[in-house]
C-alpha positions as CSV (number, residue, x, y, z in Angstrom):
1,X,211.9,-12.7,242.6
2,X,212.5,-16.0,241.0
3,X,216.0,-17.5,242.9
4,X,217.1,-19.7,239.1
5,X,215.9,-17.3,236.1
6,X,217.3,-18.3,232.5
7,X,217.9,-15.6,230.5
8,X,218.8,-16.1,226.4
9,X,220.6,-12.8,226.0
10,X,222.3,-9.8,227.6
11,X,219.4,-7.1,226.5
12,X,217.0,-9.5,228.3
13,X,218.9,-9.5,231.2
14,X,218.8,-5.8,230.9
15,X,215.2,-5.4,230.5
16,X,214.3,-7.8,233.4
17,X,216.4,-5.5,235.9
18,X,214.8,-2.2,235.1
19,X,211.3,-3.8,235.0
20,X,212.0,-4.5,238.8
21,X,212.7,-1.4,239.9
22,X,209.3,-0.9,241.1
23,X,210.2,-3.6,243.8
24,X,211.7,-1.0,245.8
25,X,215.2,0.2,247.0
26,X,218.0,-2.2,246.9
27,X,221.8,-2.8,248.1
28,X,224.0,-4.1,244.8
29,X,227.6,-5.0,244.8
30,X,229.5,-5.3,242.2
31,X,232.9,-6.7,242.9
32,X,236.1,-6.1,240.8
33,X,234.4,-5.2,238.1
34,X,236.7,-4.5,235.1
35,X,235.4,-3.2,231.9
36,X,232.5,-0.4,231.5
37,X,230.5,-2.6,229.3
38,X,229.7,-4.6,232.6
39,X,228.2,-2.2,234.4
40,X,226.2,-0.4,231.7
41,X,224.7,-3.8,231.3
42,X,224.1,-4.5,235.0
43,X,223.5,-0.9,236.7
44,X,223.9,1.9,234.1
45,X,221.7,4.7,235.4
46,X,220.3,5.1,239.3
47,X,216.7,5.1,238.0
48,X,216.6,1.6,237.0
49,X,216.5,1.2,240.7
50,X,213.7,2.7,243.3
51,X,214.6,5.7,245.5
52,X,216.9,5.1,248.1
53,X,219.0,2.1,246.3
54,X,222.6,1.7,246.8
55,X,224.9,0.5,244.1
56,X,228.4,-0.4,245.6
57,X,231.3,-1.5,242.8
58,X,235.0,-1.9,243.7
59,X,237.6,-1.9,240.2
60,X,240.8,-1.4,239.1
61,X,239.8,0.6,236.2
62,X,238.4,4.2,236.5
63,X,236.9,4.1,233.2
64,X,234.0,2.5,234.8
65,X,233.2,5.1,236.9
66,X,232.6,7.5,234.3
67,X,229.4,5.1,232.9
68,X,226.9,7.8,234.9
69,X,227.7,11.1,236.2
70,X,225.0,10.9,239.0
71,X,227.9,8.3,240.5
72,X,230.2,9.3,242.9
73,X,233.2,7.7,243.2
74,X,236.0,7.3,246.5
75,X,239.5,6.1,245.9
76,X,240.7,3.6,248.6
77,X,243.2,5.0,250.8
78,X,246.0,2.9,252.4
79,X,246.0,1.9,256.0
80,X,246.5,3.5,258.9
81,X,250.3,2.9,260.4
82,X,248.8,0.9,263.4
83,X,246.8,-0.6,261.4
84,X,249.2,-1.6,258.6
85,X,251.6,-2.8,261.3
86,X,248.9,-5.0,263.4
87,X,248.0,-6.6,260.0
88,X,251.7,-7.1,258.6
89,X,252.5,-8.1,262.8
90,X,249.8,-11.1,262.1
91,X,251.6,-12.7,259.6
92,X,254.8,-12.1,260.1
93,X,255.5,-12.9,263.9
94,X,251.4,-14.7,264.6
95,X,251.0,-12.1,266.9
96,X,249.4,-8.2,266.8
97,X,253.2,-6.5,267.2
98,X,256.4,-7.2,266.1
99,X,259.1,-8.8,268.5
100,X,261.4,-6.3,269.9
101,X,265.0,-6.7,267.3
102,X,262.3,-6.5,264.6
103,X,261.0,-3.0,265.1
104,X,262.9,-1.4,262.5
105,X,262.6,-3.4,260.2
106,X,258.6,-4.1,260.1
107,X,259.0,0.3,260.2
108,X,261.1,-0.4,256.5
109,X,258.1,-2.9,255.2
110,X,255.7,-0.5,256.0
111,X,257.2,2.4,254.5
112,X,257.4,0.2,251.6
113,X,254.1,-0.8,251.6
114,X,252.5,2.3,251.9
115,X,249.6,0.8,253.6
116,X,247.8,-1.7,250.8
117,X,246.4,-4.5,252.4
118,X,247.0,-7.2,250.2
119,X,251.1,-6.3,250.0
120,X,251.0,-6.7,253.9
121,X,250.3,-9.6,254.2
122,X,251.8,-11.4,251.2
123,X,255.1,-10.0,252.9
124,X,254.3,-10.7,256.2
125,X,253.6,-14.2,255.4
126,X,256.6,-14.8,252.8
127,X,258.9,-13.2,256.3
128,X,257.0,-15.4,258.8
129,X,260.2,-17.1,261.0
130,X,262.6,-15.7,258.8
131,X,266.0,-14.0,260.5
132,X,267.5,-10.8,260.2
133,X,269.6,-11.0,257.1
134,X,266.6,-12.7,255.3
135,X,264.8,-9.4,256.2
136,X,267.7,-7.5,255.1
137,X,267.9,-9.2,251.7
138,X,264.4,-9.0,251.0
139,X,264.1,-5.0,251.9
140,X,267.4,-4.7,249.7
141,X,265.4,-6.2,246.6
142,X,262.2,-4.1,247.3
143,X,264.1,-1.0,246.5
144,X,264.2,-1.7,242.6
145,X,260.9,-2.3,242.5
146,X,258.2,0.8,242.8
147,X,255.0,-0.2,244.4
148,X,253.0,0.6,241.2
149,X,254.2,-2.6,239.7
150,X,252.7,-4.5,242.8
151,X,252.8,-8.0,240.6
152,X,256.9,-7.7,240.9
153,X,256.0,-7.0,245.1
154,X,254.3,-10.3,245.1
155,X,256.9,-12.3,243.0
156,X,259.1,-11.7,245.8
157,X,256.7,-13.8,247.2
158,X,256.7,-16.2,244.9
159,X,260.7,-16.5,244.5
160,X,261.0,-17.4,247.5
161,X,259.5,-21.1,247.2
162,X,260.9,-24.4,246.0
163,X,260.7,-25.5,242.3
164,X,257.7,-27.8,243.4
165,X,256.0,-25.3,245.0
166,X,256.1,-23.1,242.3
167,X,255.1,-25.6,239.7
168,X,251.7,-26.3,241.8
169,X,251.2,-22.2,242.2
170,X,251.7,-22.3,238.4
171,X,249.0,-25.2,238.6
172,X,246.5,-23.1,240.0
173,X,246.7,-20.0,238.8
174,X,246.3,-22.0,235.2
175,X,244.0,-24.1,235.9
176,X,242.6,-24.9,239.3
177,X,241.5,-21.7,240.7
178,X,238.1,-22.3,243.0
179,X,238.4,-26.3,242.2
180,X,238.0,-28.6,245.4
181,X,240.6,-29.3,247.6
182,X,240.3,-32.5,247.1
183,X,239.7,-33.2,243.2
184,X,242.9,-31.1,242.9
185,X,245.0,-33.2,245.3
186,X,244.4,-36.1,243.3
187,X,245.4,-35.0,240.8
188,X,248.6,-33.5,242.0
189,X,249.3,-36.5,243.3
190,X,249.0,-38.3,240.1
191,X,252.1,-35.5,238.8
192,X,253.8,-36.9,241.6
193,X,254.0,-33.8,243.6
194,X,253.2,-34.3,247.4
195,X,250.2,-31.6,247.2
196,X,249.4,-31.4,251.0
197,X,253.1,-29.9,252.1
198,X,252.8,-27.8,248.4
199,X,249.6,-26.3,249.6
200,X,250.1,-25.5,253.2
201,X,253.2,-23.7,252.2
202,X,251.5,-21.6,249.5
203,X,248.5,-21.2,251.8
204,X,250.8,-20.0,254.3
205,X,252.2,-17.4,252.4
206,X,248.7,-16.2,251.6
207,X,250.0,-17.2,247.7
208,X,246.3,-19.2,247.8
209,X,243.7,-19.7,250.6
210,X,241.4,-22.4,251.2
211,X,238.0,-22.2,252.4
212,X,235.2,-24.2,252.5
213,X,237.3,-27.3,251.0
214,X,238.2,-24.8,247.4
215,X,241.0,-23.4,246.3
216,X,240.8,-19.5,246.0
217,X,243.1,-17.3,245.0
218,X,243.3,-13.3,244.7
219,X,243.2,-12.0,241.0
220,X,246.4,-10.0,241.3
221,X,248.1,-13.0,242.5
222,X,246.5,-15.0,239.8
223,X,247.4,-12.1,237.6
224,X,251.4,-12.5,238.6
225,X,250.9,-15.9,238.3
226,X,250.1,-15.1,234.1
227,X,252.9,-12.6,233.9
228,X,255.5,-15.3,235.0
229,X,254.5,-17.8,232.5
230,X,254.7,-15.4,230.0
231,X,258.1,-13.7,230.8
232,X,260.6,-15.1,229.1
233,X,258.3,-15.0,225.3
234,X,255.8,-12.9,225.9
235,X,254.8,-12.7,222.2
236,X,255.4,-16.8,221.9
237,X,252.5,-19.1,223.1
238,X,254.4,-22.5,222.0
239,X,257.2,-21.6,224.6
240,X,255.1,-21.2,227.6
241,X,254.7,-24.1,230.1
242,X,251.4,-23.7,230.4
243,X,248.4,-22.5,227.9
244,X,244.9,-21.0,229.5
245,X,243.6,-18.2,226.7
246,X,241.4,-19.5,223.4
247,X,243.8,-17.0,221.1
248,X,246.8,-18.1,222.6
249,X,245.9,-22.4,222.9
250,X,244.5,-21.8,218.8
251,X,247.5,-19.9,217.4
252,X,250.1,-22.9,218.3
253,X,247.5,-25.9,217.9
254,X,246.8,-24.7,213.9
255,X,250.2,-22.8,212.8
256,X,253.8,-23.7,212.8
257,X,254.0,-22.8,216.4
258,X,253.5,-26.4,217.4
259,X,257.5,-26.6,216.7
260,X,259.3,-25.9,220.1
261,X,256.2,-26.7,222.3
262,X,258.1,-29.4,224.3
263,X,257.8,-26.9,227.2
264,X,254.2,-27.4,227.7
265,X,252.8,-28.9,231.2
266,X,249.0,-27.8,230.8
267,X,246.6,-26.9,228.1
268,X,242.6,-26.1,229.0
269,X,240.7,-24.9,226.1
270,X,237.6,-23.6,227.2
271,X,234.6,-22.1,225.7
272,X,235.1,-19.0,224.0
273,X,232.7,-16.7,221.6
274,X,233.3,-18.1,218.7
275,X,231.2,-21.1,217.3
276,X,233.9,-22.4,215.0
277,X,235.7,-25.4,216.1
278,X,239.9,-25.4,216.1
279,X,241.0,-27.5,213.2
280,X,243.9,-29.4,214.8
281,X,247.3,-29.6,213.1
282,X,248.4,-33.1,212.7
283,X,251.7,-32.9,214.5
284,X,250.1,-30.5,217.6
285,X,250.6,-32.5,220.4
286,X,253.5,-34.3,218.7
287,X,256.1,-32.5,220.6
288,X,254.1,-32.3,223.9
289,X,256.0,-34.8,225.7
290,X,255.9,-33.2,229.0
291,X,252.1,-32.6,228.5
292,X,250.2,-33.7,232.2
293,X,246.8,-31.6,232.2
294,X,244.5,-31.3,229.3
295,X,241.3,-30.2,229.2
296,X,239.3,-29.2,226.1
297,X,235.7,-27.8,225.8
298,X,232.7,-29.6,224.1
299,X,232.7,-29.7,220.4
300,X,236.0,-27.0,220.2
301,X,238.3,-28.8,218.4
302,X,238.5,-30.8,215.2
303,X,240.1,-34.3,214.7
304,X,241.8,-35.7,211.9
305,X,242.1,-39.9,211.7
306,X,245.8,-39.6,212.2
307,X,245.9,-37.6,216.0
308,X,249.0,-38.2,217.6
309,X,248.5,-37.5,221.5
310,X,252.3,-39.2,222.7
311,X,252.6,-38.0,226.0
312,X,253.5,-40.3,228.6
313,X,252.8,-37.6,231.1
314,X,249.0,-37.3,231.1
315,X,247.3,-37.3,234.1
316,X,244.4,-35.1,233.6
317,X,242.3,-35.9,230.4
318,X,239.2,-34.2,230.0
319,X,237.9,-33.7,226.6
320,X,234.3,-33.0,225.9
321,X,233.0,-33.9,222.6
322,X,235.7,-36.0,221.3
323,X,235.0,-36.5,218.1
324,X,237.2,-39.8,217.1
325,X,235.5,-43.3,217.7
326,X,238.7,-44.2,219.9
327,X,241.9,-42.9,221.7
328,X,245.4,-42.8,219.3
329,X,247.5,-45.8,219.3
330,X,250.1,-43.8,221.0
331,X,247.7,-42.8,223.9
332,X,249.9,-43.4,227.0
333,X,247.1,-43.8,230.3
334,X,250.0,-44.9,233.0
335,X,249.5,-41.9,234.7
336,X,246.1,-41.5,234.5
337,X,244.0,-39.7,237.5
338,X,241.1,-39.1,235.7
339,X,239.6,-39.3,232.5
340,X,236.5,-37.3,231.0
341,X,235.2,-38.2,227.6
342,X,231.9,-36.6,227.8
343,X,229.7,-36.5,224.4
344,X,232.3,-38.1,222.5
345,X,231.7,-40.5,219.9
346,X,234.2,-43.6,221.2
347,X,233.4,-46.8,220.9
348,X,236.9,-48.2,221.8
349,X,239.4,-47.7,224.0
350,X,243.1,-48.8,224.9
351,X,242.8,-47.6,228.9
352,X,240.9,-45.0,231.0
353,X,237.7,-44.4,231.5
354,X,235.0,-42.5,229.5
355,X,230.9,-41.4,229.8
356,X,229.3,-42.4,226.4
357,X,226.4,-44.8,226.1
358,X,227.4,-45.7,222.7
359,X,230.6,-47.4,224.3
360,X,230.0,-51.4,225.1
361,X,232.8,-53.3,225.9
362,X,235.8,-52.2,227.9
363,X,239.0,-53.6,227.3
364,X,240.9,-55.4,229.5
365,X,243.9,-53.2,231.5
366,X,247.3,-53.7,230.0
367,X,248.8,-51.8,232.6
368,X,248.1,-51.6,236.4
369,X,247.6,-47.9,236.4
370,X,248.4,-47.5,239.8
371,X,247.5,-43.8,239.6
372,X,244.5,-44.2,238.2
373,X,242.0,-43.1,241.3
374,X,238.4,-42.8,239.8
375,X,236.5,-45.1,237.3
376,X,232.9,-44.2,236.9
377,X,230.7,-46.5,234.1
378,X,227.5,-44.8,235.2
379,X,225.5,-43.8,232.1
380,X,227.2,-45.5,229.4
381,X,226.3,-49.0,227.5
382,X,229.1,-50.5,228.6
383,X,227.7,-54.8,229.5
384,X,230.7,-56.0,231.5
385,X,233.5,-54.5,233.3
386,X,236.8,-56.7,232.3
387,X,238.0,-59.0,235.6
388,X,241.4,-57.0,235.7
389,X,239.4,-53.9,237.0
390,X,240.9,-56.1,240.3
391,X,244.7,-55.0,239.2
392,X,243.9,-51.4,239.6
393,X,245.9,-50.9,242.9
394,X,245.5,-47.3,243.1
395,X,241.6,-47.2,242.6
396,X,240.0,-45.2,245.5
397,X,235.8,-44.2,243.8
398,X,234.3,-47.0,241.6
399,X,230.6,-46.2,240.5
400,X,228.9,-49.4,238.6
401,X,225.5,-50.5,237.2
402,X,224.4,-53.9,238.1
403,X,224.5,-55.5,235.1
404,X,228.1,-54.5,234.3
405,X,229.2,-56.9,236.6
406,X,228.2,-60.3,235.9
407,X,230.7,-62.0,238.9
408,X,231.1,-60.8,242.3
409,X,232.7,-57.9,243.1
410,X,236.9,-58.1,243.9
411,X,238.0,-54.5,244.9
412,X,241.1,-53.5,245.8
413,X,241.8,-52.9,249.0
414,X,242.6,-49.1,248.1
415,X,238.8,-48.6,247.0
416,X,237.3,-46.2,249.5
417,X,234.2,-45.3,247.9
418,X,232.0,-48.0,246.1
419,X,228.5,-46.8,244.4
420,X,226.8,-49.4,243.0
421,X,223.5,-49.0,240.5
422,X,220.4,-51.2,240.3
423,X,221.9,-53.4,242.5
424,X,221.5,-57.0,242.6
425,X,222.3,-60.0,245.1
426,X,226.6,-60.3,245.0
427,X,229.1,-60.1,247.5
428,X,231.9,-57.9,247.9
429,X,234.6,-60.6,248.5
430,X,238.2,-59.0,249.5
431,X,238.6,-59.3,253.2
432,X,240.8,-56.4,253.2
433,X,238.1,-54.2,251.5
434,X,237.5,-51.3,254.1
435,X,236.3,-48.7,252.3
436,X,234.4,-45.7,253.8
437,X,231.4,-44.8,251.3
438,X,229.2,-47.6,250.2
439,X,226.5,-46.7,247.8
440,X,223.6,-49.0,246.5
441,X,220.8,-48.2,244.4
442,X,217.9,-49.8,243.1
443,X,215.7,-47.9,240.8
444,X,212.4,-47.5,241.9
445,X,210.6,-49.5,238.6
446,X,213.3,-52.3,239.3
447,X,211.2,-55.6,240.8
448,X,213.8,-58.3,239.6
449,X,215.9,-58.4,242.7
450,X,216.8,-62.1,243.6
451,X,218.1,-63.0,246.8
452,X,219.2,-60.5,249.5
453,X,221.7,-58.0,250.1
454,X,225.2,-59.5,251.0
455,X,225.8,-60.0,254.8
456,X,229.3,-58.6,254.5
457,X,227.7,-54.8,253.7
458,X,227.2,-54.8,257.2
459,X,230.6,-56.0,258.1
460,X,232.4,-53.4,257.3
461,X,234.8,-51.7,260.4
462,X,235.8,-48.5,258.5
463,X,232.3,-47.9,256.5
464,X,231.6,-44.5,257.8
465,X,228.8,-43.8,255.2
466,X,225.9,-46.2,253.7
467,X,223.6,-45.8,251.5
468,X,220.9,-48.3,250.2
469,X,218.3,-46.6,248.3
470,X,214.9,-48.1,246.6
471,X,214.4,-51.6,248.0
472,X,212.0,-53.2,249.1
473,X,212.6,-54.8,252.0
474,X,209.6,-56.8,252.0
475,X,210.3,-59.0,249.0
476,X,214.4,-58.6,249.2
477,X,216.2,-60.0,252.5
478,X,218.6,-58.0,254.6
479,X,220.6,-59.7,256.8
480,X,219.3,-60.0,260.2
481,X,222.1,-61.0,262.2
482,X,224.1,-58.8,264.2
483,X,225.9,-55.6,262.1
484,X,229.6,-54.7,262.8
485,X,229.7,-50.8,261.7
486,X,231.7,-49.7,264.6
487,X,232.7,-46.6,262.4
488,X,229.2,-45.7,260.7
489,X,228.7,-41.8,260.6
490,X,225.9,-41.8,258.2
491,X,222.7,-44.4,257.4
492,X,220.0,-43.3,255.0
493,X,217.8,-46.4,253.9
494,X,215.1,-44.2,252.6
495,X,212.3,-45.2,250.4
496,X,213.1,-49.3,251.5
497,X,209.7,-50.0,253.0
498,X,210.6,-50.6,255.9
499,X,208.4,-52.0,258.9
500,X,208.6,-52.2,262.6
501,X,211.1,-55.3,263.3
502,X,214.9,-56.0,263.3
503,X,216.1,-53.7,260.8
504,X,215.0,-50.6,262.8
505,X,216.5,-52.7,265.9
506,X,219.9,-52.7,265.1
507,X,219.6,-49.2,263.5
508,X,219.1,-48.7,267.3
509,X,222.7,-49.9,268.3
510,X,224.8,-48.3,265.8
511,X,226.2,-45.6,268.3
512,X,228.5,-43.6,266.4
513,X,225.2,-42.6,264.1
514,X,224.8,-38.5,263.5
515,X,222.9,-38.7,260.4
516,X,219.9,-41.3,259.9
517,X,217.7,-41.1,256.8
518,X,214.2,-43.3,257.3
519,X,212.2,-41.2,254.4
520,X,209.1,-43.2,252.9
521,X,209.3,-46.1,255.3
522,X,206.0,-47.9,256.2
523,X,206.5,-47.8,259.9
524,X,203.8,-46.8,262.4
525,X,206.5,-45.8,265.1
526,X,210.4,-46.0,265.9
527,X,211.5,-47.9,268.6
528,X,212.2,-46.2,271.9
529,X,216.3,-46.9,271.7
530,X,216.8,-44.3,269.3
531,X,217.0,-42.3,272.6
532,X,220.5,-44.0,272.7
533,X,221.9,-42.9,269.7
534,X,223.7,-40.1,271.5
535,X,225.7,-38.7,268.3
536,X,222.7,-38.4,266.3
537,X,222.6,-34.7,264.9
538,X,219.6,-35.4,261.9
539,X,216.3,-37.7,262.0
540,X,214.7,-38.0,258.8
541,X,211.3,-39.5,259.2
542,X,209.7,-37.5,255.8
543,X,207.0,-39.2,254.1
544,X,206.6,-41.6,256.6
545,X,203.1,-42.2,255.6
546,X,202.0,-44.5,258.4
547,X,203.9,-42.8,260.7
548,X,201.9,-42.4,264.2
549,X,204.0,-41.9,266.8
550,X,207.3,-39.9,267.8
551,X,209.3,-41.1,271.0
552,X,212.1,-39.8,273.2
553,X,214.5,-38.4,271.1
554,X,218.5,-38.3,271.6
555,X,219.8,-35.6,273.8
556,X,221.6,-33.9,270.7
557,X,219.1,-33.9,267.6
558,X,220.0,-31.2,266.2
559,X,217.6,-31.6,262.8
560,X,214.2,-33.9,262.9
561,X,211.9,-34.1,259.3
562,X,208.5,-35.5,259.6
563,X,207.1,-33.5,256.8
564,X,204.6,-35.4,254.9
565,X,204.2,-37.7,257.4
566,X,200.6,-37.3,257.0
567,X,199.2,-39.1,260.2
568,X,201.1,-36.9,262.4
569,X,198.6,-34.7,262.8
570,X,197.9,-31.9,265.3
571,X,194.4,-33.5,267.1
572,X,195.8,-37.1,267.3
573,X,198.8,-36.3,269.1
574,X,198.9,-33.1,270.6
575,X,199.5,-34.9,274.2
576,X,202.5,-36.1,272.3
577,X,203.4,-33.1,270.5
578,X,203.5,-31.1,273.4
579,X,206.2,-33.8,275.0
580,X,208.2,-33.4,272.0
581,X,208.2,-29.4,271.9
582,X,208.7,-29.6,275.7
583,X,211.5,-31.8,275.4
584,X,213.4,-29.5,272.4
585,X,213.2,-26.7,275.5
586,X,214.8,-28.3,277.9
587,X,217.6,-29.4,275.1
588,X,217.8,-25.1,274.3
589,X,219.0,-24.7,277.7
590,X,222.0,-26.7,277.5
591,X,223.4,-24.4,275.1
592,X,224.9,-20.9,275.9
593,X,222.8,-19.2,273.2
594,X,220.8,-20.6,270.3
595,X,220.6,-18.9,266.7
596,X,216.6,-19.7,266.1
597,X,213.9,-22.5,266.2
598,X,212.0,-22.8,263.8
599,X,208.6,-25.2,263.8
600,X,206.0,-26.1,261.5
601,X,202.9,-27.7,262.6
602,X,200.0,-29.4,261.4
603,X,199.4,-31.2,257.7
604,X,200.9,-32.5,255.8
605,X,203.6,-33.5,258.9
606,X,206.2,-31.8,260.9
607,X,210.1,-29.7,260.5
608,X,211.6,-28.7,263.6
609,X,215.1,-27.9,263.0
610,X,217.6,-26.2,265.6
611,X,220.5,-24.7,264.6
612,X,223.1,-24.4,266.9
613,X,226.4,-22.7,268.1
C-alpha cells in the first residue's frame, strides 16, 4: 500500500478501503472517535476487511457503537483499588504508596475517584507536596461535585494555579495544542509571561504533557479548558477572552457583537466548510485593545480600505491571504514575535515581516522591536534589507537571500541562527556575533561567486551547527588557515566538490563533531584522522562518486552512508570491506545488546547503519 495517497473526496476514501480488503486481515484503531458518521466512513461493516481483522475504537459516545450489529462492544471499567492507589501514590507523593499520615486520605480520593485513570492523576499531581488541610479543603469541595461532571473534577485542578498560569493553560487549550515547544515559548515570551516556570507547573499537574518537544494535551482537559472560557456568557462570543470556533469568531466579526469585545486575548479563524469569505465589519477589531494572538486562514476574511487593527498587544500575527496591499496605519508591531503574511497581496509595510514576492522594499524600523525574534525574507522580491535590521536587539533566526544584502552583514549579537541564500563573498562583522546555526546556500545553477567564503565563518566559538551547501570549492576559496569551532556538533558541506587536501584536514580536528555530511564530494578517499573524531555518531559519504577507499572509522559511528558511491564496489575492495564489517563487530560488542544491523552491499555503494541502545 502506497505510504502518501491523495484522496479528492470522502466516497473515494471509502471505496479505496473496501477495495483492499483482499489484502488480508488487519488490526485498526480508531481512537476517540466521536460521531457515527466517522466510522461508517472508515469501518462500517466487518466485511470490508478479510477474515480474521480486528477493528479497535475507543469513544465517548455510544451511538457509534450501534453503526453494525456484528460489533461488540465493552464498557471500560475503573481501576482496581491497588491499582488506583499506586497510580494516584505516583503523583501525589513520587512514590508507589502513600506516606503513612496520608492513608486516609488517599482512601477519600479514591473513593472519589471511583477508579478513572485520568481523575487520578490530575488529583494526584494538583496534591503533589501539599499538607493536610490543603487535602482537607480539596476533599471538602469534591463533595458538590458528582463525578459525572468530571470537567468540574479537573477545574479543581485548574483553580489551583496562579493567574499566569492559567492564562497560558487558556493559551493552549485555544490555540497551541500539539505546537512545538519551542515556537510556543517564543511566543509566550513575547506576552511577557515567563513560559518555562508556566509550563513545568502545568506539566506537573498533568494539566499538559510534553513529548517529543510538542505540547499535548488530553481532550477532556482541553474540553474544560472551553467550558471556562465560556462560563460566564455562554451564549455571548464578544465577551469571551478568547475566540477558537468559525460560528462563534463570524457572529461578533460581522454583527453588533463587536461592541464589548475589549475582553479578547486570542482569535484563530481557521478553515471551515464553507467557501464564503467573512465580510469584516469596519469597527471589528476596533475595541480589541487587549488583542495578542491572531491568526486567520487563507482567503477567509474580507477587507474593506478603512481596517482598523489598534492593538498594541499583538504578538502573534499570522494572516494568510491578506487581501490589502499594506498593514493599517494604526498597526502597532512593538510587540511583535512573529509575523505571517502568506499569499497576501502587500506591497508595503510600516514593521514586521511578511512572505510575498510581490513585496520590494522594506522599510526602515521605526521602533527597535525588541521582541521581535524571527525575520525570514526568503521567497519574496524584496532587493535590500534596510541597515536598521542591526537595531533589532531581540532578533534570534534571520534567513536572507544574497542579493538582499548589498553591505556586509551586522547582526546583533542576540542572532543565534543565520541562514543565508545564494551566498556571496561578505563578512559577518560583529565580534560579539556567537550564534549557534549558521546556514549558507548556493544554488546549484549559481556560477557568479567572487571571492571566497569569509574567514570569520570559521571563527565562531559557539557555532554548534554549519551548513554550506552547493559550492564549488574548486573555483570559490575557503579559508585554509586554522578553524576555531571548539563547539561544532554538526558539519554537512555536501555537494561542494570537494578534493583530497586541507579542507578534509581540518574537518579531521574538529573533535566535538557527531554529525559530518560529505555527500557528492570528488574525493578518492578520507584521510585516516577521521579515526579521531571520537563523537562522531553519522558519516555521510553518499554519492561520493570517486570515492575508492574507506579507512579506520571512529570507535562510535553509529550511522555510515556510502550509497551511490559507485566505485565502492564489492570485487575492488572486498579485502577492505571485510576490515570494515570486521571492525563494526568488534564495535557490537561493546554494547550490552544491540537492536539490529542492517547492511547493504554491492552497487550502486554501501548503508550500514547500527542502531543502538
Amino acid at each position: 500500500m502506497d505510504k502518501t495517497m491523495k484522496l479528492s473526496n470522502v466516497d473515494e476514501g471509502v471505496q479505496m478501503i473496501k477495495s483492499r480488503r483482499s489484502l488480508g486481515k488487519v488490526l485498526i484503531v480508531l481512537d476517540d472517535v466521536d460521531c457515527p458518521k466517522k466510522l461508517r466512513f472508515l469501518a462500517d461493516s466487518p466485511d470490508w476487511f478479510g477474515g480474521g481483522s480486528i477493528i479497535i475504537l475507543t469513544t465517548r459516545n455510544k451511538r457509534c457503537l450501534n453503526v453494525n450489529k456484528a460489533y461488540s462492544s465493552y464498557e471500560a471499567k475503573g481501576l482496581a483499588k491497588n491499582k488506583a492507589l499506586e497510580l494516584f501514590s505516583w503523583n501525589a507523593f513520587k512514590q508507589h504508596h502513600p506516606t503513612d499520615n496520608y492513608v486516609n486520605l488517599c482512601n477519600r480520593v479514591l473513593h472519589y475517584a471511583k477508579g478513572l485513570p485520568l481523575a487520578l492523576v490530575v488529583l494526584g499531581s494538583s496534591l503533589f507536596q501539599r499538607d493536610e488541610e490543603y487535602w482537607e479543603s480539596i476533599l471538602d469541595r469534591l463533595k458538590t461535585i458528582p463525578l459525572d461532571d468530571i470537567q468540574k473534577v479537573f477545574q479543581v485542578s485548574y483553580n489551583g494555579l496562579d493567574d499566569r498560569c492559567k492564562k497560558v493553560f487558556l493559551d493552549i487549550v485555544c490555540f497551541f495544542k500539539d505546537w512545538g515547544e519551542k515556537t510556543v515559548t517564543k511566543i509566550l515570551e513575547g506576552c511577557r509571561f515567563h513560559p518555562k516556570t508556566e509550563l513545568k507547573e502545568l506539566d506537573d499537574k498533568c494539566l499538559i504533557s510534553i513529548s517529543d518537544g510538542f505540547i499535548r494535551m488530553h481532550n477532556l482537559l482541553q474540553e474544560m479548558g472551553w467550558a471556562i472560557v465560556r462560563e460566564k456568557h455562554p451564549e455571548n462570543p464578544g465577551k469571551w477572552c478568547r475566540l477558537w470556533e468559525y460560528e462563534d469568531i463570524e457572529s461578533v466579526l460581522t454583527t453588533n457583537m463587536f461592541q464589548g469585545t475589549e475582553n479578547i486575548e486570542g482569535m484563530f479563524l481557521s478553515m471551515s466548510n464553507t467557501t464564503e469569505p467573512i465580510k469584516l465589519h469596519v469597527e471589528a477589531f476596533k475595541s480589541m485593545n487587549r488583542l495578542r494572538l491572531l491568526k486567520v486562514g487563507p482567503y477567509m476574511v474580507r477587507l474593506s480600505q478603512d481596517f482598523e487593527l489598534p492593538s498594541r498587544e499583538l504578538t502573534y500575527l499570522e494572516w494568510s491571504g491578506y487581501s490589502l496591499e499594506s498593514m493599517p496605519s494604526n498597526f502597532h508591531a512593538y510587540n511583535l514575535v512573529e509575523l505571517y503574511l502568506r499569499f497576501s497581496r502587500i506591497r508595503r509595510l510600516w514593521e514586521g515581516n511578511m512572505w510575498y514576492k510581490g513585496l520590494k522594499s522594506f522599510p526602515e524600523f521605526k521602533e527597535n522591536m525588541e521582541r521581535l525574534r524571527v525575520l525570514d525574507f526568503s521567497g519574496t522580491g524584496i532587493e535590500e534589507v534596510p541597515s536598521s535590521i542591526r537595531h533589532l536587539h531581540g532578533l534570534e533566526d534571520l534567513n536572507l537571500i544574497c542579493d538582499q544584502r548589498k553591505e556586509d552583514i551586522h547582526p546583533q549579537s542576540s542572532l543565534v541562527q543565520l541562514f543565508i541564500t545564494d551566498f556571496a563573498s561578505r563578512g559577518i562583522q560583529n565580534d560579539s556575533f556567537n550564534p549557534y546555526s549558521l546556514k549558507i546556500s548556493s544554488p546549484s545553477n549559481y556560477n557568479g561567486m567572487e571571492g571566497r567564503i569569509p574567514s570569520d565563518i570559521f571563527h565562531q566559538s559557539s557555532l554548534e551547527t554549519l551548513s554550506i551547501c552547493n559550492f564549488n570549492f574548486k573555483e570559490v576559496g575557503i579559508p585554509l588557515d586554522n578553524w576555531y569551532l571548539p563547539s561544532l556538533r554538526s558539519l554537512s558541506l555536501h555537494y561542494c566538490n570537494l578534493m583530497e587536501g586541507e579542507v578534509l584536514n581540518h574537518v579531521c580536528q574538529l573533535s566535538s563533531l557527531k554529525e559530518l555530511d560529505l555527500k557528492g564530494s570528488h574525493f578518492i578517499s578520507i584521510p585516516t584522522g577521521i579515526s579521531r573524531l571520537s563523537n562522531l555518531i553519522v558519516l555521510n559519504l553518499s554519492h561520493c562518486k570517486d570515492l575508492q577507499q574507506i579507512p579506520e572509522l571512529p570507535l562510535n559511528l553509529q550511522i555510515l552512508d556510502a550509497y551511490g558511491s559507485n566505485r565502492i564496489s564489492l570485487r575492488s575492495s572486498i579485502l577492505q570491506f571485510h576490515s570494515l564489517i570486521d571492525w563494526f563487530k568488534s564495535a557490537l560488542k561493546q554494547n550490552s545488546w544491540i537492536n539490529s544491523v542492517h547492511c547493504v552491499i554491492g552497487d550502486p555503494g554501501i548503508c550500514i547503519d547500527i542502531p543502538r541502545s
